[in-house]
C-alpha positions as CSV (number, residue, x, y, z in Angstrom):
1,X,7.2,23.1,5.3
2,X,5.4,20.3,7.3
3,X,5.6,16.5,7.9
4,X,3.1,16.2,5.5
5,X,4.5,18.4,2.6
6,X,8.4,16.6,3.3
7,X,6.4,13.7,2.9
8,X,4.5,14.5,-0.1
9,X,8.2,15.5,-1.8
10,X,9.6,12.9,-0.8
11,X,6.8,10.5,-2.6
12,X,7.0,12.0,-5.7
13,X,10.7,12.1,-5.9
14,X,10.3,7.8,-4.8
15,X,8.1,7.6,-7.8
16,X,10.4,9.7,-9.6
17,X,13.2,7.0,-9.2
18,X,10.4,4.4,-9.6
19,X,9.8,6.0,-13.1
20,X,13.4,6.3,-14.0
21,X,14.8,2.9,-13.1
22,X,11.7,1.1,-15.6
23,X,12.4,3.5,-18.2
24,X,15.9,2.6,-17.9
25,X,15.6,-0.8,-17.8
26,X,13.2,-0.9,-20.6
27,X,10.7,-2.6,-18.3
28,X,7.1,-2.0,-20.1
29,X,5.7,-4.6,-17.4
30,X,6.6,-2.5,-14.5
31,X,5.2,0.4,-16.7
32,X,1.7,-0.8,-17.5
33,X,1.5,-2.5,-13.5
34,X,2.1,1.1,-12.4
35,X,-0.6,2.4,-14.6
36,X,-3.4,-0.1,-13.3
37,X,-2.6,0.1,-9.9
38,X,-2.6,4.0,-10.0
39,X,-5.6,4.1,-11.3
40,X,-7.5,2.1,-9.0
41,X,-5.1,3.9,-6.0
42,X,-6.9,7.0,-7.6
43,X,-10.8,5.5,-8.2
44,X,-10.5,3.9,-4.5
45,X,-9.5,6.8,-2.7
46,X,-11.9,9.4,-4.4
47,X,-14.9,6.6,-3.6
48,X,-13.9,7.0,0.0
49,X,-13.3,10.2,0.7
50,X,-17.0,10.9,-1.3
51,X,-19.0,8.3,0.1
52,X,-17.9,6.1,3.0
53,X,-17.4,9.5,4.7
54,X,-14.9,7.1,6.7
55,X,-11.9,9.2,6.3
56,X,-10.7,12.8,4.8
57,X,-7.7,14.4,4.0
58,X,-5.9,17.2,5.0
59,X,-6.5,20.7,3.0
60,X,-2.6,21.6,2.8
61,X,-1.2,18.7,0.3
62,X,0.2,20.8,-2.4
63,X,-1.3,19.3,-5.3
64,X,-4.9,17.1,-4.8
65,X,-7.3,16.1,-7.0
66,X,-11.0,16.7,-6.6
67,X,-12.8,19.3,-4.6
68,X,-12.2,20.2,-0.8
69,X,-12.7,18.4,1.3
70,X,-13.5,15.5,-1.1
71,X,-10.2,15.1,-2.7
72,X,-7.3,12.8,-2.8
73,X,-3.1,14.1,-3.0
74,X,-2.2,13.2,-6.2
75,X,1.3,11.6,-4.5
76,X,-1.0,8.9,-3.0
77,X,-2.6,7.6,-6.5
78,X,0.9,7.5,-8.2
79,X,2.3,5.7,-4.7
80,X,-0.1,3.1,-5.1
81,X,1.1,2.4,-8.6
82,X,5.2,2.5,-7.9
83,X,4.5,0.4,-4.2
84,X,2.2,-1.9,-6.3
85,X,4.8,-2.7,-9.5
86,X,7.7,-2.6,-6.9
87,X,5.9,-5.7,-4.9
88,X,5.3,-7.8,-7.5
89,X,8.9,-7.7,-8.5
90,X,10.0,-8.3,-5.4
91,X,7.3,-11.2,-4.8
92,X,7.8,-12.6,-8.9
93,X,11.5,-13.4,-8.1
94,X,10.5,-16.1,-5.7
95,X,8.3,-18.3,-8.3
96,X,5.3,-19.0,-6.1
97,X,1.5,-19.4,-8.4
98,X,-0.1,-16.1,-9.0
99,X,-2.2,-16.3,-5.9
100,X,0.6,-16.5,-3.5
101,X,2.9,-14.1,-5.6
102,X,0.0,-11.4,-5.6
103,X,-0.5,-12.2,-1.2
104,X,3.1,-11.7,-0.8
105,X,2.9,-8.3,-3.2
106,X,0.1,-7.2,-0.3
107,X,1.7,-8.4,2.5
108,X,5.3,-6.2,1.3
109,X,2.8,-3.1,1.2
110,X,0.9,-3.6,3.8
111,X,3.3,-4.3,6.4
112,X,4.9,-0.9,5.9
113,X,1.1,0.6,5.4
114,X,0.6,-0.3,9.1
115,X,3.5,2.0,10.1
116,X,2.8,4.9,8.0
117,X,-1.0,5.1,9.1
118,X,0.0,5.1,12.8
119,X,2.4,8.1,12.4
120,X,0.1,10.0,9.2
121,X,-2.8,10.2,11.7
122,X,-0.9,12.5,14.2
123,X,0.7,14.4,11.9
124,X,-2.5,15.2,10.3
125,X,-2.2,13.8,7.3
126,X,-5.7,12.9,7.2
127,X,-8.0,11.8,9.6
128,X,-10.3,9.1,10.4
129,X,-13.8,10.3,11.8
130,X,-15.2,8.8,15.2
131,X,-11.6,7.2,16.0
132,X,-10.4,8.0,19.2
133,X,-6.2,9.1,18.7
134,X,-4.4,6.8,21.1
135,X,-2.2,4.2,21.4
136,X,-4.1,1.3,22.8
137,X,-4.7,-2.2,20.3
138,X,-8.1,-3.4,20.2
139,X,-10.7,-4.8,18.2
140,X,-11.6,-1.6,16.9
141,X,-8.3,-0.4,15.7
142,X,-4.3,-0.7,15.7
143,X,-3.5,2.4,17.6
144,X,-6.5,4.8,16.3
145,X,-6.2,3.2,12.6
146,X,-9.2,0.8,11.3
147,X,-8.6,-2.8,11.2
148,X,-10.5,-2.6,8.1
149,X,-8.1,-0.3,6.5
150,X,-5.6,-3.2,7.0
151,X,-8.0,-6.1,5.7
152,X,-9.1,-3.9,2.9
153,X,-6.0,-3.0,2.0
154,X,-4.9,-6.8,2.0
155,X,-7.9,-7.5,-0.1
156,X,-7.5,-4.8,-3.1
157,X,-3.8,-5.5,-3.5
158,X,-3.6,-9.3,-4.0
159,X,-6.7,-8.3,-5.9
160,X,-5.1,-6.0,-8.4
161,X,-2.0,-7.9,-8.4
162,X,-3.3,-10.8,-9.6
163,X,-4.9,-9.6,-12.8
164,X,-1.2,-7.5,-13.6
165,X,0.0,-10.8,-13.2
166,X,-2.2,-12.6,-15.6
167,X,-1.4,-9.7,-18.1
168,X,2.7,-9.4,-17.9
169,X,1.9,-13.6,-18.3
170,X,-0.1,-13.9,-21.5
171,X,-0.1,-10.2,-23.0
172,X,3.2,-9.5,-25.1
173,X,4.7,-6.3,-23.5
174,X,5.6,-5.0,-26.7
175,X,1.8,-5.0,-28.2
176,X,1.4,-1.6,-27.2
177,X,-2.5,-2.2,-27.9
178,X,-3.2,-4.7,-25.8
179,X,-1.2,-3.9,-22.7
180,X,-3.2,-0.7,-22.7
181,X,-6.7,-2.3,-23.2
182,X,-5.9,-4.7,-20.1
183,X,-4.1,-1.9,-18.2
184,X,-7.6,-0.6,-18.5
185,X,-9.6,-3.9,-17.9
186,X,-7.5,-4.5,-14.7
187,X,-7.9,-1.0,-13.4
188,X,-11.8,-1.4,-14.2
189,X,-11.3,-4.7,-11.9
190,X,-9.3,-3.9,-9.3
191,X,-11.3,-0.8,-8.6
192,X,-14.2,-3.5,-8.3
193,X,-12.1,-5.4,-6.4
194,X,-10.9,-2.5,-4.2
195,X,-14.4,-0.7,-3.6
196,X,-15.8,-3.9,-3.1
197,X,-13.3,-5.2,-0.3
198,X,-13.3,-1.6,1.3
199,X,-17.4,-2.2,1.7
200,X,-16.6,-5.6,2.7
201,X,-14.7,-4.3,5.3
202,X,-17.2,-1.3,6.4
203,X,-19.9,-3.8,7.0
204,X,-17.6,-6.6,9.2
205,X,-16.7,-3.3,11.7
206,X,-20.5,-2.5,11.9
207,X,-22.0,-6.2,12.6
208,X,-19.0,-7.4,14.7
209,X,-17.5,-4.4,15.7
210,X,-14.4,-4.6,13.7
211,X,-13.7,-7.6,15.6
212,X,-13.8,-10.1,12.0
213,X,-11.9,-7.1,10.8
214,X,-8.4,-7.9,13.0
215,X,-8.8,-11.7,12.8
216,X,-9.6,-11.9,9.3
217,X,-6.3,-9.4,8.7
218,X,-4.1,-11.2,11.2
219,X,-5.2,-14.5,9.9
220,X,-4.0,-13.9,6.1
221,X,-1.3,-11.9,7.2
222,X,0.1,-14.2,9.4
223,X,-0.5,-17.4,7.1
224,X,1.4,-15.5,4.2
225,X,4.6,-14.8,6.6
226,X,4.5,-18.8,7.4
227,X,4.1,-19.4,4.0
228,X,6.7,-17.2,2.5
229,X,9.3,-18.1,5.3
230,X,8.9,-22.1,4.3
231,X,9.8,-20.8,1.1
232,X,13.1,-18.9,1.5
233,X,13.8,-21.4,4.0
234,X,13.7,-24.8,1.6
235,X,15.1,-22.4,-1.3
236,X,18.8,-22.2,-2.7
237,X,18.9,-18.5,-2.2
238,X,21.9,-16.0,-2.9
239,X,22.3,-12.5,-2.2
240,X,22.0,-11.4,-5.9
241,X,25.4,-10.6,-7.9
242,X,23.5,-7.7,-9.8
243,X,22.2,-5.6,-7.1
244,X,19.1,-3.7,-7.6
245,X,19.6,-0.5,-6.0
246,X,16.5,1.5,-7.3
247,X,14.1,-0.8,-5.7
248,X,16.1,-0.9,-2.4
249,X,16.5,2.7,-2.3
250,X,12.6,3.5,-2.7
251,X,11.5,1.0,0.2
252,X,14.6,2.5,2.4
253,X,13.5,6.4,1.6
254,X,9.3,4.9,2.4
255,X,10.9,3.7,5.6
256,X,13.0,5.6,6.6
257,X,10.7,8.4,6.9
258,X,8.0,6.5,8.8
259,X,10.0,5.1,11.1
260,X,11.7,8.8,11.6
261,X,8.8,10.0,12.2
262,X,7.7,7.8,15.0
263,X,10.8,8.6,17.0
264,X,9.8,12.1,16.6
265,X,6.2,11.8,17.7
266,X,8.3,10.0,20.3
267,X,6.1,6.7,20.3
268,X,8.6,4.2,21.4
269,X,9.0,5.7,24.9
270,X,6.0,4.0,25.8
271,X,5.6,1.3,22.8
272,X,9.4,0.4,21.8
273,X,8.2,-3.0,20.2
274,X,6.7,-0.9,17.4
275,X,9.7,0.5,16.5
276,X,11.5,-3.0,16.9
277,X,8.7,-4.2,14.5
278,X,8.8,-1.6,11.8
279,X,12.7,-1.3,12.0
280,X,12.7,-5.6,11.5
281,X,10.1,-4.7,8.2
282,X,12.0,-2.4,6.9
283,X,15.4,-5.2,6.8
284,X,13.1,-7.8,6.3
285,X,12.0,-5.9,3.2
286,X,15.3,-5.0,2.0
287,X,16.6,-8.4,2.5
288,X,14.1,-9.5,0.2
289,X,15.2,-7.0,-2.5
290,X,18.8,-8.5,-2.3
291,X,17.9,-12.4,-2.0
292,X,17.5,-13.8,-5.7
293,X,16.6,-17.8,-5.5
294,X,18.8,-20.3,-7.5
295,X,16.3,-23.0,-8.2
296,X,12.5,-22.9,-8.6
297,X,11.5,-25.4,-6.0
């Protein structure tokens, strides 16, 4: 067994739980979130592996979808739908408008996204063409990973996040018809959304050599953390009395391996502040699962 097929276990055992704990909970909300933002996890990712020709996958995932070398793990489609529903319960709890709710849903992903992609490229979990393996930062990518992997991704999940967000608010989650005709009219969307902001991003890196790419990204994602932290700070928060393990168990087993596996690829010998960063993400995170607010201000 490899990183990658540990990894790919371990995913569908996440979603597993994912599954389990909204079934349990009776949470049709959660249920029909995961089912739009799979879908579009699915449409986006078959797009690009078919016609940016920006990225592939490895051959050895155990189950894929589409033909070799044009095909997607089916782990990564069902990921995006558990990460996706997970976030926006996470981000709901705090009562910002939907726009803010659906950055901080991004941001939760995201932040952990930028870890994963730096250790899934050296363990071959797929691979990015014309990107030079190393660990330097520059305009054209975070340590061999595409700033405009970051800014898409921080595009397509507010993106999809805000139309689930629109539906849980007006659509009765008991009229079984209508959740499933917006499930599909947000996964029709968001794959708009997400094809559209992974083009947007293609054509910043050509005419400014990715350049827009990392300020654009570190511009949103650094407003959001400002933004956010004013809000926890001025909020009456608790620790909640009714913990919600589920949720904090499937961002501590996402996590845990990532940051695992950059100890083994032995990164922090020369680049310690990534581990510092990704270890403080992965509290930060969990903290966030625990905190419930007491007031809405």
């Amino acid at each position: 067994m490899t990183w990658m097929n540990w990894y790919e276990i371990i995913c569908y055992l996440l979603v597993a739980i994912f599954l389990f704990d909204s079934i349990k909970r009776k949470d049709k909300k959660s249920l029909y979130a995961f089912g739009s933002a799979a879908l579009v996890g699915f449409t986006l990712e078959l797009f690009s592996v078919n016609f940016t020709g920006g990225y592939y996958y490895n051959n050895d995932f155990l189950m894929v979808i589409g033909s070799k070398p044009h095909h997607f793990p089916i782990f990564g489609g069902l990921m995006w739908g558990a990460l996706a529903s997970y976030s926006i319960r996470i981000a709901k709890k705090f009562k910002f408008n939907k726009l803010i709710t659906s950055f901080f849903a991004g941001m939760l992903i995201v932040s952990w996204d930028i870890i994963l992609d730096v250790i899934a490229i050296r363990l071959e979990f797929w691979t990015w063409v014309g990107k030079t393996i190393d660990l330097t930062v520059t305009n054209y990518s975070f340590m061999g990973v595409s700033w405009g992997n970051f800014l898409g991704y921080m595009i397509m999940v507010p993106g999809v996040s805000y139309f689930i967000l629109r539906t849980q608010e007006h659509v009765d989650e008991n009229d079984t018809k209508k959740q499933l005709l917006h499930m599909i009219i947000n996964w029709l969307i968001g794959a708009v959304i997400a094809i559209g902001g992974t083009l947007l991003a293609i054509l910043l890196n050509k005419v400014t050599c990715s350049l827009s790419s990392m300020i654009l990204f570190l511009l949103v994602w650094v407003v959001m953390v400002v933004i956010i932290a004013k809000k926890v700070i001025t909020s009456k928060i608790r620790i909640a009395k009714k913990k919600d393990y589920p949720i904090m168990i499937f961002w501590l087993g996402n996590y845990v391996f990532v940051l695992y596996a950059l100890l083994y690829l032995n990164i922090q010998a020369t680049h310690l502040w990534l581990l510092i960063v990704g270890i403080a993400f992965m509290l930060i995170t969990i903290l966030f699962c625990l905190l419930e607010p007491l007031t809405d201000n």
